[in-house]
C-alpha positions in Angstrom: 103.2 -11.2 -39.7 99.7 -10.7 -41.5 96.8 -9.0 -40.4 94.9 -11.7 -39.1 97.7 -12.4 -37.1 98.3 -9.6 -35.4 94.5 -9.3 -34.8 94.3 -12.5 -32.7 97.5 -11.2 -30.8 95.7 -8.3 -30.0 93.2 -9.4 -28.8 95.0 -12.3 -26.5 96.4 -9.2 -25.1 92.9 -8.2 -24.3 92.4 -10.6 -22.8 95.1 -10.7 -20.4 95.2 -7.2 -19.8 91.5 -7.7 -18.8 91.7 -10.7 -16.6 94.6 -8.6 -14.3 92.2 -6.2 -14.6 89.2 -8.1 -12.7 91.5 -10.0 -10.2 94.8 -7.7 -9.3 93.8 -4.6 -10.6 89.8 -5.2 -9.3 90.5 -2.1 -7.1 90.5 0.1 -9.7 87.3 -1.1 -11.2 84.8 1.6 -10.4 87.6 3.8 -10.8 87.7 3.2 -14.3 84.6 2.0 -15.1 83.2 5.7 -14.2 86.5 7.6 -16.5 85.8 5.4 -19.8 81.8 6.0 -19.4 82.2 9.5 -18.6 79.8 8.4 -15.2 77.4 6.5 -17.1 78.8 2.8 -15.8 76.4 2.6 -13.3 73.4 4.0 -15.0 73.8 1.6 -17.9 74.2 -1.6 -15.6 70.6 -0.3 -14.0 69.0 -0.5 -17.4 68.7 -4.2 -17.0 66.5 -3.7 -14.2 62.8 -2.5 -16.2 63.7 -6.3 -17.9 63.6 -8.2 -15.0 61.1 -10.7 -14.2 60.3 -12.4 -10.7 61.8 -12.0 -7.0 64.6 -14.3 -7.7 67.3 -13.0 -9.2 71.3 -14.4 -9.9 73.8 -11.3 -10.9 76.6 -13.3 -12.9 80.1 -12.0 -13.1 78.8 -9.1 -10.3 82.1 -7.5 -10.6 82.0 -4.5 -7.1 78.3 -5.6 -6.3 76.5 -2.0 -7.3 74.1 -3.9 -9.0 73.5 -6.0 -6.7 73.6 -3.6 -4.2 70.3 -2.0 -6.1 68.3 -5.1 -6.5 68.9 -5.6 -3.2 67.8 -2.6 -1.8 64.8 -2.6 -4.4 63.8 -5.9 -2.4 65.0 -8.7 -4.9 66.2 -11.8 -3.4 69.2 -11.6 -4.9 72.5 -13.8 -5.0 75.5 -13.2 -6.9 78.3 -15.0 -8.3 81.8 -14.4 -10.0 85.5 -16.3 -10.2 87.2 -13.5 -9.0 88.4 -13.8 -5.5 88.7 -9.8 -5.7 85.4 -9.1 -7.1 84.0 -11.1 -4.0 86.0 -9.6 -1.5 85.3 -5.9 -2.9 81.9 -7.0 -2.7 81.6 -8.3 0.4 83.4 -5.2 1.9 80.9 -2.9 0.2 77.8 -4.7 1.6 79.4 -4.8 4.7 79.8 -1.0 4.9 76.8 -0.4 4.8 75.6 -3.0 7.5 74.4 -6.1 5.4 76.1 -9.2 4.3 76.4 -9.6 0.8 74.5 -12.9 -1.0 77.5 -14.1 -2.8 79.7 -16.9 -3.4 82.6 -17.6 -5.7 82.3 -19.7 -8.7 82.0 -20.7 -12.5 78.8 -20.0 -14.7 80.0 -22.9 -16.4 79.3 -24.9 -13.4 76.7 -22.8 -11.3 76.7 -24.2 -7.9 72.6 -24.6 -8.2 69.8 -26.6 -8.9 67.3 -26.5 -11.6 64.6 -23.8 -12.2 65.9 -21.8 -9.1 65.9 -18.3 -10.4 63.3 -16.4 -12.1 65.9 -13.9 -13.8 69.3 -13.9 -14.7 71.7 -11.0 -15.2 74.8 -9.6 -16.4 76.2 -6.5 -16.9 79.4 -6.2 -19.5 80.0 -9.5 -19.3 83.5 -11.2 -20.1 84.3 -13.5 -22.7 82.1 -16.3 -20.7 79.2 -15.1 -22.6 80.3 -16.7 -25.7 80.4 -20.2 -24.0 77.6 -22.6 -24.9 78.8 -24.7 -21.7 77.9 -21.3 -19.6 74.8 -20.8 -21.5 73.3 -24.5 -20.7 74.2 -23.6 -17.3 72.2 -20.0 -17.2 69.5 -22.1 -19.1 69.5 -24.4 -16.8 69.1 -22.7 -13.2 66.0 -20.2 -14.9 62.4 -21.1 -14.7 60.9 -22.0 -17.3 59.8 -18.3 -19.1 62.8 -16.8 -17.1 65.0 -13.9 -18.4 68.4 -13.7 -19.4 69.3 -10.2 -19.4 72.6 -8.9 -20.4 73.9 -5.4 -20.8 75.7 -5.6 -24.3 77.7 -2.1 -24.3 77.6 1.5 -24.2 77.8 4.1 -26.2 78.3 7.2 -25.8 76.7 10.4 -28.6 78.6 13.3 -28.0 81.2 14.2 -30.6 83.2 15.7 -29.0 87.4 14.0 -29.4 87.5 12.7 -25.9 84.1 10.6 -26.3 85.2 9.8 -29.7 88.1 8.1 -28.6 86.5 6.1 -25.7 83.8 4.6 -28.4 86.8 3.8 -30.3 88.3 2.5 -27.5 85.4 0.1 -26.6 85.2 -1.0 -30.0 88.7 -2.5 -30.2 89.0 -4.2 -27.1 85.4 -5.9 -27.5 84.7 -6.2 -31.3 85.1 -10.1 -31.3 81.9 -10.3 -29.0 79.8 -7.4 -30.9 75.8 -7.2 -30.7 75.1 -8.9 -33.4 77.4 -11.8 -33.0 76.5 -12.3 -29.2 72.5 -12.4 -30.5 73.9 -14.9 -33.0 74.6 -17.2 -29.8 71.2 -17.1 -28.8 69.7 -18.6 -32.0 69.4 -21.9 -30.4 66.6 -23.5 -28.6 68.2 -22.5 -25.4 66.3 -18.9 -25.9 64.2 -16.8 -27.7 66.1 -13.2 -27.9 65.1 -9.5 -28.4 67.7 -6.6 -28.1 66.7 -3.4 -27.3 68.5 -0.1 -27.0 68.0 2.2 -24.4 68.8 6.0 -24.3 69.7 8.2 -21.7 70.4 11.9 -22.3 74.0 11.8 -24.4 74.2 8.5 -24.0 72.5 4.7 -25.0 73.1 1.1 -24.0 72.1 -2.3 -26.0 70.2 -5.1 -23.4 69.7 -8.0 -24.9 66.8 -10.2 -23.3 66.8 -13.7 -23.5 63.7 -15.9 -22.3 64.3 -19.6 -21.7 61.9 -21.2 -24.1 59.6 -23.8 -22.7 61.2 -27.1 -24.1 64.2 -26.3 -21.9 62.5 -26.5 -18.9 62.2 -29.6 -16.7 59.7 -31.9 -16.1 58.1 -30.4 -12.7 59.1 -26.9 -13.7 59.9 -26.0 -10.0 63.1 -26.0 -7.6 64.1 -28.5 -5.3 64.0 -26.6 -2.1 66.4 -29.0 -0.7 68.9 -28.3 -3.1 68.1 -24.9 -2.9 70.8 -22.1 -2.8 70.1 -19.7 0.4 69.0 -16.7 -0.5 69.4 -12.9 0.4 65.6 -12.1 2.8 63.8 -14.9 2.0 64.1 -18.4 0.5 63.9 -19.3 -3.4 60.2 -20.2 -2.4 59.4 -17.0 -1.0 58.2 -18.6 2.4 57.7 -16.6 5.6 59.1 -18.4 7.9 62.7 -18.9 6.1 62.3 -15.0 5.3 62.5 -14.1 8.8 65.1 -16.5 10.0 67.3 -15.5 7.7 66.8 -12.0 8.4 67.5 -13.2 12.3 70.8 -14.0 11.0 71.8 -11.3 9.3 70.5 -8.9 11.5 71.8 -10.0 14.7 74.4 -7.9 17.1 75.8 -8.1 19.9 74.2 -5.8 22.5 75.9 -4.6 25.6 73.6 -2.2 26.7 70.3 -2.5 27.6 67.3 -0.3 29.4 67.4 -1.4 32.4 64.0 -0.6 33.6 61.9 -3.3 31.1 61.5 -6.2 31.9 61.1 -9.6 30.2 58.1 -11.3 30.6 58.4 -15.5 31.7 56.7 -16.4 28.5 59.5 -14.7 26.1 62.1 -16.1 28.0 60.6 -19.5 28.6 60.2 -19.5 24.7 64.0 -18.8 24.3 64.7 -21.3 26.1 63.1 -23.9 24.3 64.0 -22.5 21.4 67.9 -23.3 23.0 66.3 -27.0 23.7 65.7 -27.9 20.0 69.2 -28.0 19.2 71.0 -31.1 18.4 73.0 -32.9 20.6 75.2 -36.2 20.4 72.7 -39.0 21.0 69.8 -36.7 21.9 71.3 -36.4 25.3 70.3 -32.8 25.7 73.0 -32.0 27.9 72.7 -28.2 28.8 70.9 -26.6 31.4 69.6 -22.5 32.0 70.1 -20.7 35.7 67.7 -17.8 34.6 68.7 -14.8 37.2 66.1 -12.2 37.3 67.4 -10.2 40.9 68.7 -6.9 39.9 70.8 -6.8 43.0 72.3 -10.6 42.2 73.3 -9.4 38.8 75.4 -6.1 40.1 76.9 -8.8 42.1 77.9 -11.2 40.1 79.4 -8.3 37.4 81.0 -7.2 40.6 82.9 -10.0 41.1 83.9 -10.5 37.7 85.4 -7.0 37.9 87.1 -7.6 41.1 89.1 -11.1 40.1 90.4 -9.5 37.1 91.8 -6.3 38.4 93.0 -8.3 41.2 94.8 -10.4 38.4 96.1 -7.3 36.8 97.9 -6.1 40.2 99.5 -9.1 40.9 100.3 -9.4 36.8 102.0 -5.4 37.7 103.7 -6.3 41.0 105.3 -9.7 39.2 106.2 -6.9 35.9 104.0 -8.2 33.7 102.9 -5.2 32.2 101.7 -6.5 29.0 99.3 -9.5 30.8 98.2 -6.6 33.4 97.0 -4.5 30.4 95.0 -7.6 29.0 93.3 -8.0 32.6 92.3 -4.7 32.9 90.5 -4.7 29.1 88.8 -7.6 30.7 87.7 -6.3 33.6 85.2 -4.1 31.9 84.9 -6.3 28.8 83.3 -8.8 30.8 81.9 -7.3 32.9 79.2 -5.3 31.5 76.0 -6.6 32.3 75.7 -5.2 35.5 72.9 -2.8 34.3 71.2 -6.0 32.1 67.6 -6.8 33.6 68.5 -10.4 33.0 70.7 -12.7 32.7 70.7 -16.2 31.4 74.1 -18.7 32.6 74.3 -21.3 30.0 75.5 -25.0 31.9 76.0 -28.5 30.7 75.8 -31.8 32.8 78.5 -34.3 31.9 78.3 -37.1 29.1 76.8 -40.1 29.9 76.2 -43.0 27.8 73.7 -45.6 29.0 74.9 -47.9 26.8 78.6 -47.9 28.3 77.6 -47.6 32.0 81.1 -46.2 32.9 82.6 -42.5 33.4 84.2 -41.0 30.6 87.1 -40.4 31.8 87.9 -43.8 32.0 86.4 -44.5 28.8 89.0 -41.8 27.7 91.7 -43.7 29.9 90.5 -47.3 28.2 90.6 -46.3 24.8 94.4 -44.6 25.5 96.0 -47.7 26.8 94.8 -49.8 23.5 97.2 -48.0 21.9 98.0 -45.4 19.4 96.0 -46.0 16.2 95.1 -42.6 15.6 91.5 -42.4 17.3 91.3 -39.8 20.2 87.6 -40.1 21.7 87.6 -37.1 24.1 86.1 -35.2 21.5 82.7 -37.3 21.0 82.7 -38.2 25.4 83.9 -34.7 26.6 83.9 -31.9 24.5 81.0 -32.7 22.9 78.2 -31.1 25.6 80.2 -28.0 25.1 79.5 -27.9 21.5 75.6 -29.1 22.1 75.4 -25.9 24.3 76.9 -23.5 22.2 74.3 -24.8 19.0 71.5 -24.2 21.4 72.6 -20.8 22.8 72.8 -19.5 18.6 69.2 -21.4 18.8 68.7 -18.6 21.9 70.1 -15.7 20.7 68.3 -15.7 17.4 64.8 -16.6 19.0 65.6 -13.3 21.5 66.2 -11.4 18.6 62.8 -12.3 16.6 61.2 -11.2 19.9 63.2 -7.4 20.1 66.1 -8.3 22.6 69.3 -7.7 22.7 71.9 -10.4 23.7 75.1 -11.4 23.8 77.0 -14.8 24.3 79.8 -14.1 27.3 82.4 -16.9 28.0 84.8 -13.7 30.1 82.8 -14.3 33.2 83.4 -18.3 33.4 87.0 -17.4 34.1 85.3 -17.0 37.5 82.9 -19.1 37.5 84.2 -21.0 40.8 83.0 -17.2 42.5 79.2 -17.5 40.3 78.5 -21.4 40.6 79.0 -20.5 45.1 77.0 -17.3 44.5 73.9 -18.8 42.2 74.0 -22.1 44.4 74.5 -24.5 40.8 75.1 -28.1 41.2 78.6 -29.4 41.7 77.8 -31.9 38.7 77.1 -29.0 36.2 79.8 -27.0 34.5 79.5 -23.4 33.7 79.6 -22.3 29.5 78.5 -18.6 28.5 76.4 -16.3 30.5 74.1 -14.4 28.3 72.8 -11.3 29.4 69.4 -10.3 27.2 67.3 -7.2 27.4 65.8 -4.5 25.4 68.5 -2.5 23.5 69.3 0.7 24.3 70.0 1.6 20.5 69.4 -0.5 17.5 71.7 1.6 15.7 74.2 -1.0 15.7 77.0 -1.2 13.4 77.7 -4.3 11.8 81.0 -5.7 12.0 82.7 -6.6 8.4 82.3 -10.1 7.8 84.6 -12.2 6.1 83.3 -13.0 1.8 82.3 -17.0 1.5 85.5 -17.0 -0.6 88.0 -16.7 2.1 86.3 -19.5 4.5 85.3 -22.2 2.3 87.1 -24.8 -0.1 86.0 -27.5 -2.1 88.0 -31.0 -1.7 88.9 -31.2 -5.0 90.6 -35.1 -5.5 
């Protein structure tokens, strides 16, 4: 076998050995990264950040988000993307830590999920092979402002002598020699950009950045994104506007509170204006099904947690006399679990009125009945005639719950007490034609130090139909 043989099977071992590496083996990352760098990994991925131009920034191939993580945290409105299911979850786990959701998806750069001239900068640290494509290039080119950066961290080096740095230069050199500095400037000799490399040095230790700026000819005709297209991103939108700004922070920042002081109250205005925040949500047909019992009486609150705690530990000793243990056990977590709000200076119990179409002029159960004995053809309308005012008042308690948030109060959406909600709809007098959905208690929190639960990455909830 000749030389240039065995060269390209070494380096298809490369290869393989670094794609296990990214996707099996991602767990080890940081691990690694830190040995081979003698700590310097981290440092060298933050000298992209002095080359960075504008708010908007996309980390490609964001490997365990520490980057990210930085330009974050340094107020960029970040997002980030990478193929590796690993990478992503790592990711999202690390933001989640630390009490944030992390702006990422899963994807190609040859085939960015986003439109045209969203993102001021551009950024990748050690990138893999993808660098080399033209196809991933265009993309990059594409997605930038007109004047926007490319900025990729080439490779490190490291200038002691002693053996054990000698060896991890030698090291790096032979698993990434095919995609050296000079050759990877030699990619960007095209119109997409206009390149400069510069080295940067740090104590015993330097790293190559090569900048890239999207020449003018490659921008489009309106040189500005399509905020309907537009990719959502991390504290603000890609226009920078206020309003998206705080919604999505709203979002993000959002807990569940279950305890509040009970000694402040809210004022009619705050909660009449979270409650027509609740009314601008959609609704099948515009029919605006749900209605609010707002219950302000202290006393009328103990009572109805009361009650809720009563039925269920009634529940768990008959479950125990009958020797269900296990269903006793799940009663009593529920007595207190939904029961909470006893202490909550308000209280807000989410209703819906039935469907009804004016165009049919019928009930719909017998539309349900009439559709049924047509026959089986694979239609089933109780969705879109029943259980569709449950869905309109769940969209417009979110609508609720993020408004009471914007304003400083805590809330949280309850369906535990409607297992009684026979013993509330007597006790609050509601209307026999209305039917009980979440009760919401709201107040001032007692803490804001609330922990945010781990949320699941983008990558394990979402897949594209692909025909």
């Amino acid at each position: 076998m000749g030389g240039t043989a065995l060269v390209g099977l070494w380096y298809r071992f490369v290869k393989f050995a670094f794609r296990h590496f990214y996707n099996e083996f991602a767990w080890s990352y940081d691990l690694v990264s830190r040995v081979v760098s003698r700590g310097k990994w981290h440092e060298w991925q933050r000298a992209s950040l002095p080359e960075l131009r504008g708010r908007r920034v996309l980390e490609v191939a964001f490997g365990t988000g520490n980057l990210l993580w930085d330009m974050t945290a340094k107020g960029y409105q970040c997002m980030g993307i990478d193929l590796s299911p690993y990478m992503v979850a790592l990711t999202a786990q690390k933001f989640g830590r630390r009490g944030r959701t992390a702006p990422i998806c899963r994807g190609r750069v040859q085939e960015l999920p986003f439109p045209d001239a969203c993102f001021d900068s551009l950024v990748a640290t050690f990138p893999d092979y993808f660098i080399l494509d033209f196809a991933a290039q265009e993309e990059m080119a594409r997605v930038l402002v007109p004047g926007g950066r490319l900025v990729v961290v080439e490779g490190g080096y490291i200038l002691k002598r002693d053996l054990w740095s000698r060896f991890l230069n030698w090291a790096f050199r032979i698993t990434v020699s095919p995609r050296t500095w000079k050759e990877t400037q030699k990619l960007f000799t095209h119109p997409l950009f206009t390149v400069e490399r510069r080295e940067v040095r740090g104590g015993w230790s330097s790293v190559g950045v090569i900048v890239a700026v999207k020449t003018p000819e490659r921008s489009s005709q309106s040189g500005v994104c399509d905020d309907r297209q537009s990719p959502v991103l991390y504290g603000a939108d890609v226009r920078g506007g206020q309003d998206s700004m705080d919604l999505d922070d709203a979002i993000r920042q959002r807990r569940s509170i279950r305890k509040y002081k009970s000694d402040v109250p809210i004022p009619r205005e705050d909660i009449e204006a979270i409650i027509e925040a609740g009314s601008w949500a959609p609704s099948s047909t515009n029919i605006q099904p749900w209605r609010f019992i707002v219950v302000e009486d202290r006393e009328m609150i103990a009572r109805m947690a009361r009650v809720v705690y009563d039925k269920f530990q009634a529940l768990s000793k008959e479950a125990l006399s009958q020797g269900e243990k296990r269903i006793a056990a799940f009663c009593r977590f529920l007595r207190s679990y939904a029961s909470f709000f006893s202490d909550a200076p308000l209280v807000i119990v989410a209703c819906t009125k039935p469907y009804e179409n004016p165009v049919l002029k019928m009930p719909m159960s017998t539309v349900i009945e009439k559709t049924r004995a047509l026959g089986d053809v694979g239609v089933d309308v109780k969705p879109i005639v029943i259980d569709t005012v449950q869905k309109s008042v769940a969209m417009a308690v979110q609508n609720m719950l993020l408004k009471a948030h914007s304003l400083g109060y805590g809330t949280c959406a309850m369906d535990g007490p409607i297992a009684v909600k026979g013993a509330l709809r007597e006790m609050l007098d509601i209307e026999d034609d209305l039917d009980l959905v979440m009760v919401i208690p709201m107040g001032v929190p007692e803490s804001t130090e609330v922990e945010a639960p781990e949320r699941l990455p983008v990558a394990e909830v979402i897949r594209y139909y692909r025909p």
